[in-house]
C-alpha positions in Angstrom: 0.0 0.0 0.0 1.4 3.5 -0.7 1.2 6.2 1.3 -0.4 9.0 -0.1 1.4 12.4 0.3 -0.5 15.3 1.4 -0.2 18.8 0.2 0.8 21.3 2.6 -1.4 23.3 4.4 -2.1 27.1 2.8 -1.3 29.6 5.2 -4.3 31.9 5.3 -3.4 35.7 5.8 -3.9 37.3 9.0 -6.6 39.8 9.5 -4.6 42.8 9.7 -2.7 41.5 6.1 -5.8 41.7 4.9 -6.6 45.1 6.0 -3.6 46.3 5.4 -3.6 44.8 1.2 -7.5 46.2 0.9 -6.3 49.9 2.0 -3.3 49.6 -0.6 -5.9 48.6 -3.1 -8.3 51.2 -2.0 -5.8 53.9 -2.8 -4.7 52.6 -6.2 -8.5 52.6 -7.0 -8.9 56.3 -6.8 -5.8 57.3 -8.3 -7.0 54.8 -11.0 -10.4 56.6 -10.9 -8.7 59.8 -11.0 -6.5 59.2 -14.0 -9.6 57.3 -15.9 -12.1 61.3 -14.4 -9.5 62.9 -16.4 -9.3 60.9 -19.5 -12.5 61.1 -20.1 -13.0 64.9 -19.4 -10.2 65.3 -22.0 -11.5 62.7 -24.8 -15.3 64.5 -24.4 -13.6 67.5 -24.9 -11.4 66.3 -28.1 -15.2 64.8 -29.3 -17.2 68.3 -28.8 -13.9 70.0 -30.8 -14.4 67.7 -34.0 -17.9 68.3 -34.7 
C-alpha cells in the first residue's frame, strides 16, 4: 500500500494583512479613478472639438 502524500497546508493571511492589502488597493483605485475622471473629461472635450 502507498502512502499518499499530502499537500501542505495554505497559510491563510492574518486579518490585519488583509486590512492592510484592501487599503493599498483602496488607494490605487482612486488614483485609478482619477487618471480614468481625467481621461475622459479630455476625450469628451477632443469629441465636442471635431464636430
Amino acid at each position: 500500500m502507498m502512502d499518499i502524500e499530502h499537500p501542505k497546508p495554505v497559510e491563510q493571511p492574518t486579518r490585519a494583512e488583509l486590512i492592510r492589502v484592501l487599503k493599498l488597493v483602496k488607494k490605487q483605485n482612486a488614483v485609478l479613478l482619477e487618471k480614468l475622471t481625467y481621461l475622459k473629461e479630455r476625450l469628451e472635450r477632443l469629441d465636442r472639438n471635431t464636430y
